[in-house]
NUKOL-690254 format. One record per atom (N, C-alpha, C, O): x, y, z. Coordinates in steps of 0.05 Angstrom, whole numbers, padded with zeros to 5 digits, always signed. Atoms other than C-alpha are relative to their C-alpha. Layout:
XYZ;...
//
This chain:
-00003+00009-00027;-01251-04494-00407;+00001-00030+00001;-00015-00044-00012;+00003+00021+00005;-01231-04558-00392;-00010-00017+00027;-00005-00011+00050;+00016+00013-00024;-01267-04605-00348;+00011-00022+00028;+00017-00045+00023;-00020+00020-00025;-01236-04642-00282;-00016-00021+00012;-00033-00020+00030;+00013+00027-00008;-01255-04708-00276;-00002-00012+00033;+00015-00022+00047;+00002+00010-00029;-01286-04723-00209;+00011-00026+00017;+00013-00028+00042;-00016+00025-00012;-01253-04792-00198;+00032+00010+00000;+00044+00008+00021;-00033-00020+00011;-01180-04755-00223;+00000+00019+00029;+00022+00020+00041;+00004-00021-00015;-01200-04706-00172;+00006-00018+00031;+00024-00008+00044;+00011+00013-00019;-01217-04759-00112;+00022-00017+00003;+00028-00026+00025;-00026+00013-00002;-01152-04797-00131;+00021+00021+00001;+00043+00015+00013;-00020-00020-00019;-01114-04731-00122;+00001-00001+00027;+00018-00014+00039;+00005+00005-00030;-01135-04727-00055;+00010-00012+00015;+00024-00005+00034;-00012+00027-00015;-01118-04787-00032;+00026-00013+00002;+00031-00034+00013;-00023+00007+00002;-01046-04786-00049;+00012+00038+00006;+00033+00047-00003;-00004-00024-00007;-01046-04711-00022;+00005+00025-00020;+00023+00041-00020;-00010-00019+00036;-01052-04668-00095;-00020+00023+00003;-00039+00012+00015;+00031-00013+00009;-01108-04614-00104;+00008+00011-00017;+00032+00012-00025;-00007-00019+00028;-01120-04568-00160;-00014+00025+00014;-00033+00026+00029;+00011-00025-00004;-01122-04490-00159;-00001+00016-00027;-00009+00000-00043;+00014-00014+00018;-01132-04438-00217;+00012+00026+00003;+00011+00040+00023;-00029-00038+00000;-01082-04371-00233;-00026+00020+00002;-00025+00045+00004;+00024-00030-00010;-01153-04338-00223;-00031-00002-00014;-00035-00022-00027;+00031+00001-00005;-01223-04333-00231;-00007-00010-00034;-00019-00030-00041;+00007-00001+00026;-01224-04321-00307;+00016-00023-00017;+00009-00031-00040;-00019+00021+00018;-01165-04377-00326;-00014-00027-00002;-00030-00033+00016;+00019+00015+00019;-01194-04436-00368;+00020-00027+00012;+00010-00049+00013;-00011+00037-00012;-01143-04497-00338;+00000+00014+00033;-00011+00032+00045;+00007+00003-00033;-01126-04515-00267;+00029-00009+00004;+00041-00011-00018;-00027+00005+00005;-01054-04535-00244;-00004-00015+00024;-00023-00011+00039;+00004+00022-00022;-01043-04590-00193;+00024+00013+00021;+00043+00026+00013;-00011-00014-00022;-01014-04571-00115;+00013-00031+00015;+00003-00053+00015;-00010+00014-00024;-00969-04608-00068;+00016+00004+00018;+00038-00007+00022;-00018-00027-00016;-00947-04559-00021;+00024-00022+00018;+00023-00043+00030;-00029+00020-00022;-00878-04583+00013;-00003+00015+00029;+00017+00022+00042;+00013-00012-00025;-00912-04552+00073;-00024-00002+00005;-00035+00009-00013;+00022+00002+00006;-00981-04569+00095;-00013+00008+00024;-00009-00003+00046;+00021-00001-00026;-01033-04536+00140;-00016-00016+00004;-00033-00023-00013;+00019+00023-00008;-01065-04587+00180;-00009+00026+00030;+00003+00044+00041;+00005-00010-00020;-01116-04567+00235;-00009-00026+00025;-00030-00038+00022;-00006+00033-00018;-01107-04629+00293;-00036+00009+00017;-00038+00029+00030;+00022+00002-00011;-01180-04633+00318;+00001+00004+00030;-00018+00016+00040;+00007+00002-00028;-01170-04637+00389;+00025+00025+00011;+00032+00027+00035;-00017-00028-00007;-01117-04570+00388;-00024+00025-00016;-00013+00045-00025;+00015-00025+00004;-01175-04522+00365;+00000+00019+00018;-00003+00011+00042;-00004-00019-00020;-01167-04458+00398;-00024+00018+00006;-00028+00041-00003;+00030-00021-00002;-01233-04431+00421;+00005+00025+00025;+00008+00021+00049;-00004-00021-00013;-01224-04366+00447;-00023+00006+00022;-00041-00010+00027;+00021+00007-00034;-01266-04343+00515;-00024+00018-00030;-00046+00007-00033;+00020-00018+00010;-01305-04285+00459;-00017-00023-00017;-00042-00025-00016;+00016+00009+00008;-01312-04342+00410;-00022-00020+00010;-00038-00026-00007;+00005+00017-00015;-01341-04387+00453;-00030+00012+00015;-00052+00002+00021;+00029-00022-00012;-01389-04329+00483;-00021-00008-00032;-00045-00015-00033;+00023-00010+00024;-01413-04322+00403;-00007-00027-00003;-00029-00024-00013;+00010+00021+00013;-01427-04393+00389;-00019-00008+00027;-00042-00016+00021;+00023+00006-00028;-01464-04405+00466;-00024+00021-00013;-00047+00012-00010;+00014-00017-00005;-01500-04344+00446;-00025-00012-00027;-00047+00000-00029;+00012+00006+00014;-01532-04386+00385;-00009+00026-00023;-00024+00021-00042;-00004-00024+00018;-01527-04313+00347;-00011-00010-00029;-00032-00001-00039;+00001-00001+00017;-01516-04348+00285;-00014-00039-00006;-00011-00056+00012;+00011+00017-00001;-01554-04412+00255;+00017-00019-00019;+00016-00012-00043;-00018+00020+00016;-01509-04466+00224;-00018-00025-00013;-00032-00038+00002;+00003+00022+00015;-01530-04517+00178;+00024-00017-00019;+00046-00008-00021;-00030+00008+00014;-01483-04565+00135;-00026-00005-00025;-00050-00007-00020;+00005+00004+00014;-01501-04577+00064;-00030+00002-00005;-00046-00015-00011;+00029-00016+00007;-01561-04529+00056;+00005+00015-00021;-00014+00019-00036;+00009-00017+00018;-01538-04484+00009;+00038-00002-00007;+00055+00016-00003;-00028+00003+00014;-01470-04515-00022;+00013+00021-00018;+00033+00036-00016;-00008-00024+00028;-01468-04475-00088;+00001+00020+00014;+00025+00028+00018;-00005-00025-00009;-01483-04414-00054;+00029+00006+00012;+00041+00028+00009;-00020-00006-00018;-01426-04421-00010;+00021+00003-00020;+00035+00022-00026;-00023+00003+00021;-01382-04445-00060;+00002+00030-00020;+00024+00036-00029;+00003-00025+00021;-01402-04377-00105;+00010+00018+00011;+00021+00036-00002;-00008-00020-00008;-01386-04339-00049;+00026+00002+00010;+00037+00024+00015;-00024+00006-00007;-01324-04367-00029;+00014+00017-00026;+00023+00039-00021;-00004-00009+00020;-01304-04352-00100;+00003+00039-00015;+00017+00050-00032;+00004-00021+00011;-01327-04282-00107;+00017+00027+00008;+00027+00029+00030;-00033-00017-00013;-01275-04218-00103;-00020+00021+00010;-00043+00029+00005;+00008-00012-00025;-01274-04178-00046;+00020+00029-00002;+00036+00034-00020;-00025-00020-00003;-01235-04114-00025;+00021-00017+00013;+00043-00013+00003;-00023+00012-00003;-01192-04154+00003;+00021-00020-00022;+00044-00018-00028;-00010+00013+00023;-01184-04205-00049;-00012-00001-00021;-00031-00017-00024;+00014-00009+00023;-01200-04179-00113;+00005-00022-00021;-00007-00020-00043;+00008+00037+00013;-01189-04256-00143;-00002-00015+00019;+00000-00012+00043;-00002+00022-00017;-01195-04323-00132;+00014-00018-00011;+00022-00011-00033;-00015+00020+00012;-01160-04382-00150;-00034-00023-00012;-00029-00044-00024;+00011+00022-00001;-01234-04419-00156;-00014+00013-00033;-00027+00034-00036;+00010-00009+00021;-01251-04418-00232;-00032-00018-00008;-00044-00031+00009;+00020+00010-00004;-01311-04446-00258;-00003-00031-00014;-00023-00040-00025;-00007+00026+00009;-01281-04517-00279;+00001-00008+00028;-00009-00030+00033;+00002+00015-00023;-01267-04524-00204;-00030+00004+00015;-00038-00009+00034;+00028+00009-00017;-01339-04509-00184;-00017-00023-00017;-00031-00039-00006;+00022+00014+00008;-01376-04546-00229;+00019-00040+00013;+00009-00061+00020;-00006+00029-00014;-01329-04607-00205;+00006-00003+00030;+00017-00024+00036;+00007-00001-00020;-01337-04592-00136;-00029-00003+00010;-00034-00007+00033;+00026-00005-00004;-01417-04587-00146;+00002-00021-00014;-00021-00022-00022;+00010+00030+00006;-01411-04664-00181;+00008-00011+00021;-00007-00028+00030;+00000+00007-00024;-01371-04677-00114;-00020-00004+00012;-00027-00027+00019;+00017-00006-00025;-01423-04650-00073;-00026-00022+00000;-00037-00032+00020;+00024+00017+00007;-01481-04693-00112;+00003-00028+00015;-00014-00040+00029;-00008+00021-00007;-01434-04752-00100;+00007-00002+00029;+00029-00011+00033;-00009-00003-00033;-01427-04747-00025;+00030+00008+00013;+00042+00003+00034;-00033+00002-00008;-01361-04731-00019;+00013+00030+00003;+00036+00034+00012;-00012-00022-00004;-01359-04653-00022;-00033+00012+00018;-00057+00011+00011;+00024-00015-00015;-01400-04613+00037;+00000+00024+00009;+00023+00023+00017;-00001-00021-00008;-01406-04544+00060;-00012+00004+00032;-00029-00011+00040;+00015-00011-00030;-01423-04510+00136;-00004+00033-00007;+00011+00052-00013;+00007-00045+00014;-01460-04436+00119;-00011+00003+00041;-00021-00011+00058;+00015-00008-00024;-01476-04396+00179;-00022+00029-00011;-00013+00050-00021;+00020-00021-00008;-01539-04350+00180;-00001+00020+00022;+00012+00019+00043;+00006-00025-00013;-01560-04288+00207;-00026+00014-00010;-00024+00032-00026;+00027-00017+00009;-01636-04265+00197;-00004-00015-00025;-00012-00007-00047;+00007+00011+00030;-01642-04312+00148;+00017+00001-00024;+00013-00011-00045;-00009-00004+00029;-01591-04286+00101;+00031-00015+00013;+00038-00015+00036;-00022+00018+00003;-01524-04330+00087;+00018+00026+00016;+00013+00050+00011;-00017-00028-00003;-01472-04283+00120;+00037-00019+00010;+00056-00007+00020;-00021+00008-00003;-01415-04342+00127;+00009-00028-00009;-00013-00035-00019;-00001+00019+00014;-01389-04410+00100;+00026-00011-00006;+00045+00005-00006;-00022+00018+00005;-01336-04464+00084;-00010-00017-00023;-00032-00012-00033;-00004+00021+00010;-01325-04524+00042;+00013-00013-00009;+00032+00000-00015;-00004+00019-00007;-01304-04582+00031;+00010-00026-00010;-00012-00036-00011;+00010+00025+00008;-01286-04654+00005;+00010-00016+00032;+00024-00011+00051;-00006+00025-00029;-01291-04718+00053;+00009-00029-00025;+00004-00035-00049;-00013+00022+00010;-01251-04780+00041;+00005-00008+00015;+00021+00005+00029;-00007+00018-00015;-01249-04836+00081;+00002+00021+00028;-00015+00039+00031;+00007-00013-00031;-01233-04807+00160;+00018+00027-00002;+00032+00037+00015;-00019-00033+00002;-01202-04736+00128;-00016+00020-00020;-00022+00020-00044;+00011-00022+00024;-01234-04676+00105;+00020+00024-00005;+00035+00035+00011;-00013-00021+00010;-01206-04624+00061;-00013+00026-00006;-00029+00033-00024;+00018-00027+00002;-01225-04558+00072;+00018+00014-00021;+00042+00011-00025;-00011+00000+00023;-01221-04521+00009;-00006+00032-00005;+00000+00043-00027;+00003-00026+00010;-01243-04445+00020;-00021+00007+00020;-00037-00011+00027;+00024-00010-00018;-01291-04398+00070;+00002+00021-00006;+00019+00030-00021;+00008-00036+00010;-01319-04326+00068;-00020-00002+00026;-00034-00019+00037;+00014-00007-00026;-01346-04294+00122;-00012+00038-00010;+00001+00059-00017;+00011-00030+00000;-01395-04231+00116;-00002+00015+00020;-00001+00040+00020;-00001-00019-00032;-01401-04214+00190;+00021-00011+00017;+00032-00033+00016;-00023+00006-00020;-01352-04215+00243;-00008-00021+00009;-00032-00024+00017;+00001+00021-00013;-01333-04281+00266;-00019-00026-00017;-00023-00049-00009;+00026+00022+00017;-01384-04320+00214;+00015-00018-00009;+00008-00041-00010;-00026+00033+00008;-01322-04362+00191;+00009-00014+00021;+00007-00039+00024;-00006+00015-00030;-01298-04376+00258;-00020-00023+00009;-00014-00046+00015;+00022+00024-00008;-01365-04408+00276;-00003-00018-00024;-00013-00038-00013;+00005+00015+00016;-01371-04446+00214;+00026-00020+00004;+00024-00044+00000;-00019+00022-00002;-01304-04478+00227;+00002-00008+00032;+00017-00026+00040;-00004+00018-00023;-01314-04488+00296;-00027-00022+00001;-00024-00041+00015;+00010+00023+00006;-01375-04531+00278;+00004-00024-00021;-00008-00046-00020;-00012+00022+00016;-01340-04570+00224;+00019-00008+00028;+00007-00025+00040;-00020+00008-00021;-01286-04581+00281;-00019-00022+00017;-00015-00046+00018;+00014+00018-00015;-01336-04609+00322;-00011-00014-00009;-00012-00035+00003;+00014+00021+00020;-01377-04644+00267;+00021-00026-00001;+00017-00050+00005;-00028+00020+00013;-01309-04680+00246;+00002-00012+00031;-00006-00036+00032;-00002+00016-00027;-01299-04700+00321;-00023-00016+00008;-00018-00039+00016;+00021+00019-00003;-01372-04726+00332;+00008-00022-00019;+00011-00045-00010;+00004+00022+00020;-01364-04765+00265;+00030-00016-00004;+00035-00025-00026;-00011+00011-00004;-01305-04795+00285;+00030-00001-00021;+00042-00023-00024;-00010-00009+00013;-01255-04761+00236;+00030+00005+00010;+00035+00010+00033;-00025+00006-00013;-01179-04763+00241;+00015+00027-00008;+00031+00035+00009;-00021-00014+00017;-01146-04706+00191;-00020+00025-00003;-00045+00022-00003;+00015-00022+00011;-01170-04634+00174;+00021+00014-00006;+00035+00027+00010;-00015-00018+00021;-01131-04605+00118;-00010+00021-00003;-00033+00024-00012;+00007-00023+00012;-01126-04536+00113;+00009+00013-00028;-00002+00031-00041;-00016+00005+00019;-01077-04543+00061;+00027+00029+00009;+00050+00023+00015;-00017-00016-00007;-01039-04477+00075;-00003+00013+00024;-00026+00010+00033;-00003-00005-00010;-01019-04441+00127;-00011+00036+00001;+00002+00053-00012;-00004-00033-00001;-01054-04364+00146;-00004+00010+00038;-00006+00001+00061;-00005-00017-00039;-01051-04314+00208;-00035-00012+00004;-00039-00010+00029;+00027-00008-00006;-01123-04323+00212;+00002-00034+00014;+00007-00039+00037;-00001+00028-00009;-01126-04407+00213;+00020-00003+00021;+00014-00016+00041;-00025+00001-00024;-01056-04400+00259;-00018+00006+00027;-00011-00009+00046;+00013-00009-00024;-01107-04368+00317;-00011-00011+00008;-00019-00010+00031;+00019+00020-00005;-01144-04426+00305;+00000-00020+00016;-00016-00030+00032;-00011+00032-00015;-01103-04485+00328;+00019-00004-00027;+00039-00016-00019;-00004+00011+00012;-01076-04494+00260;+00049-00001-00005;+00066+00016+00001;-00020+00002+00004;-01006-04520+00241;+00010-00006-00023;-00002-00007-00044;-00016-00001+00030;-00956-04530+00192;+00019-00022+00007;+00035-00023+00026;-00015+00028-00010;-00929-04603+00185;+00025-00005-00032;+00018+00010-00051;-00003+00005+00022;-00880-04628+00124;-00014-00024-00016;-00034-00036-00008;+00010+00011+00021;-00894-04667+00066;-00004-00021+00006;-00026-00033+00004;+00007+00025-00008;-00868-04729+00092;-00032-00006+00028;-00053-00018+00029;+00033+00005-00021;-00918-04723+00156;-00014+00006+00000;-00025+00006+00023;+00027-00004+00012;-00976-04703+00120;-00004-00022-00013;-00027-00028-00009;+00001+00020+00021;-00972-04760+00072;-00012-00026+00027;-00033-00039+00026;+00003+00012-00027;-00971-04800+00143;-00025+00002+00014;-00034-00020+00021;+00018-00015-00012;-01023-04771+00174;-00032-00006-00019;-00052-00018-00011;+00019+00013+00030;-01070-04781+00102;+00010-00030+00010;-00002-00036+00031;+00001+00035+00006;-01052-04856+00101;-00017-00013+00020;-00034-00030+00015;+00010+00009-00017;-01069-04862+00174;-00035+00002-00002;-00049-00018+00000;+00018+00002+00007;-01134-04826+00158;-00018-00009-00015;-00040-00013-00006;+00014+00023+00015;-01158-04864+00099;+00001-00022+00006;-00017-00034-00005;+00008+00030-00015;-01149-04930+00135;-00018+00008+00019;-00016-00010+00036;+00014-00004-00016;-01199-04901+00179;-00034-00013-00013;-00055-00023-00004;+00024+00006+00017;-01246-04913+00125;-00017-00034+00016;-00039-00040+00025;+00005+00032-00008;-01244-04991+00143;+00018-00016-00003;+00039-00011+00008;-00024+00018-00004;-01205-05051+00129;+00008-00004+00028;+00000+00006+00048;-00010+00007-00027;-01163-05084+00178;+00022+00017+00021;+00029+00010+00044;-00013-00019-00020;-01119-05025+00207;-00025+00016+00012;-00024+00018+00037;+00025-00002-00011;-01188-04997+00221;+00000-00005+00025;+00008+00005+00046;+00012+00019-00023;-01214-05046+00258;+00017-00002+00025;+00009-00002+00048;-00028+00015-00018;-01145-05066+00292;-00013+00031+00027;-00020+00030+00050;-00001-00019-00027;-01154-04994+00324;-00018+00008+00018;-00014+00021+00038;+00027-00004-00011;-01226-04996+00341;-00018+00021-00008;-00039+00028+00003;+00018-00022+00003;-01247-04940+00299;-00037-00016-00014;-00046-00039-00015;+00024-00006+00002;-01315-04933+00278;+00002+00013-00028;+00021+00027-00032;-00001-00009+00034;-01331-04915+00195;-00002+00023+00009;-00014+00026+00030;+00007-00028-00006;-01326-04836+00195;-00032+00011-00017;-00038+00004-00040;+00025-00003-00002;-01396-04808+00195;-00002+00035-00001;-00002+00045+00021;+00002-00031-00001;-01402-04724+00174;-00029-00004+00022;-00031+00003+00046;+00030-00015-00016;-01477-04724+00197;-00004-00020+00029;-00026-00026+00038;+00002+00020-00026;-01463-04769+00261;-00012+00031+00018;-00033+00031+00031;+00011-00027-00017;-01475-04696+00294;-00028+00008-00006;-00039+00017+00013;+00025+00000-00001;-01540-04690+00270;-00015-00021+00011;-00035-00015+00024;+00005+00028-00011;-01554-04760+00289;-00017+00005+00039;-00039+00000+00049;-00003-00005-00024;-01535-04737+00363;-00023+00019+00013;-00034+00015+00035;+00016-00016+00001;-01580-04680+00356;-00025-00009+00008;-00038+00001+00026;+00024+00002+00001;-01638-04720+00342;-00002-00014+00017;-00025-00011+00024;+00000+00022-00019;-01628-04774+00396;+00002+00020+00030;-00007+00015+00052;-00003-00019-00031;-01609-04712+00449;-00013+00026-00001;+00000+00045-00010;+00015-00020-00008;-01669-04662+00469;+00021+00013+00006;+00027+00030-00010;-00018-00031-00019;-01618-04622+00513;+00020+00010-00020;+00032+00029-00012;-00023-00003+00019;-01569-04616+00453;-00016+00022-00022;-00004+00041-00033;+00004-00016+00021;-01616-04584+00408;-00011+00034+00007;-00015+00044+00029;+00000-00020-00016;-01628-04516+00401;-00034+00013-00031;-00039+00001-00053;+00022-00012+00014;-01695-04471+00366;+00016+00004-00024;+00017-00015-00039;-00011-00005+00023;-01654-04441+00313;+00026-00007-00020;+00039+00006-00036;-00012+00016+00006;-01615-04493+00297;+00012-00039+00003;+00018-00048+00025;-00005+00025-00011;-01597-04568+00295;+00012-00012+00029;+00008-00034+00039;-00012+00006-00015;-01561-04568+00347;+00015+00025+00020;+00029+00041+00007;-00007-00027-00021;-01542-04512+00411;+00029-00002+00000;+00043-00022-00003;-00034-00016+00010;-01473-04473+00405;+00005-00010+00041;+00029-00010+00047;-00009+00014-00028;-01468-04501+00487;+00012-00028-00007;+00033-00037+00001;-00011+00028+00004;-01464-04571+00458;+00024-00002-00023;+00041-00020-00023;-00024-00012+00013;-01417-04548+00408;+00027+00001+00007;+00046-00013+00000;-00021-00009-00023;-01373-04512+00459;+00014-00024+00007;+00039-00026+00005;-00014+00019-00019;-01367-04578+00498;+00009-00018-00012;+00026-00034-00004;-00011+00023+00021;-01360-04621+00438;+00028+00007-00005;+00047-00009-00008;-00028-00004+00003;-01302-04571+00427;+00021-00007+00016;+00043-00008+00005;-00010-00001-00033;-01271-04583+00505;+00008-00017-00004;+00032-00017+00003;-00008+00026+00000;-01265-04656+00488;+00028-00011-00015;+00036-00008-00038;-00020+00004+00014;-01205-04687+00481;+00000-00038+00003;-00012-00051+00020;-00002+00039+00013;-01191-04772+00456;+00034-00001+00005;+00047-00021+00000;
//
């Protein structure tokens, strides 16, 4: 197995590349640059009236980067549905030196304590790339990406790559842009980082845990079984820039 250098990896990214894996058990990795790209535009999220009931209802307990690996294992692991994966174990272990390095994060959702849903992740500059989710109970993915949605909007986030296009993300808000206007779209977002197109526009450095931040500064925001109440969520989702 051969090993994928986390800077190699972080400079894919940034010129729109990732790597995937012919399957669970294959020992390389092959580089992607789909001439089609699912992007999900932050402020077209489609919260349905049911999902919107389950995340008010605080049902499930969201945290971000509590239990990375796990997520990542489970993302990974075959299902009746999909009895592979493309994530072999050259892309976790360089997704779990990401994660050390700040740059790769997960959102798991709970249920009674046990993991039952999850995403993840890398961040770069004002764009995150979502890179895989699993859901054990109905709707446990949905809420995990409607709090990344909203996370990425608190923290002042421009791009959310889904990278491809499915029926499931389509329900979401998500779209399908070309190559050239994804590449566009990335440039704009990594100047978000800083420098002088930055500034020119008035952004603000992008911030994942700005939403916890908010949390801790707003009693009415938070909730018992979680950082933060699936109401303030909701309305974080409502908001449009």
């Amino acid at each position: 197995m051969k090993a994928i250098d986390p800077d190699l990896l972080l400079r894919a990214y940034s010129i729109g590349v990732f790597p995937m894996a012919d399957s669970r058990a294959a020992d390389d990795v092959y580089w992607v640059e789909p001439k089609k790209r699912g992007i999900l535009p932050l402020n077209r999220f489609r919260l349905s009236r049911s999902l919107a009931k389950t995340i008010r209802s605080d049902r499930f307990t969201v945290t971000a980067d509590k239990a990375f690996s796990e997520v990542v294992t489970q993302c990974a692991a075959s299902t009746s549905d999909r009895p592979d994966t493309w994530i072999n174990p050259a892309i976790e272990i360089a997704y779990a030196d990401l994660h050390r390095r700040g740059h790769a994060h997960s959102i798991e959702t709970w249920h009674d304590d046990k993991l039952v849903g999850g995403l993840y992740g890398v961040r770069l500059g004002g764009a995150f790339f979502g890179e895989s989710m699993f859901s054990r109970e109905s709707n446990a993915s949905k809420v995990a990406l409607a709090w990344l949605v909203a996370r990425l909007k608190a923290g002042g986030f421009r791009l959310l790559d889904c990278q491809f296009i499915t029926d499931h993300l389509q329900s979401l808000g998500a779209i399908e842009v070309s190559r050239d206007d994804y590449v566009a779209l990335l440039d704009g977002a990594l100047g978000v980082a800083g420098g002088a197109m930055g500034a020119a526009a008035g952004w603000s450095s992008p911030d994942f845990f700005a939403l916890d931040a908010l949390a801790a500064t707003d009693p009415e925001r938070r909730t018992v079984s979680g950082p933060i109440s699936g109401c303030a969520i909701v309305q974080l989702l409502g908001q449009t820039s």
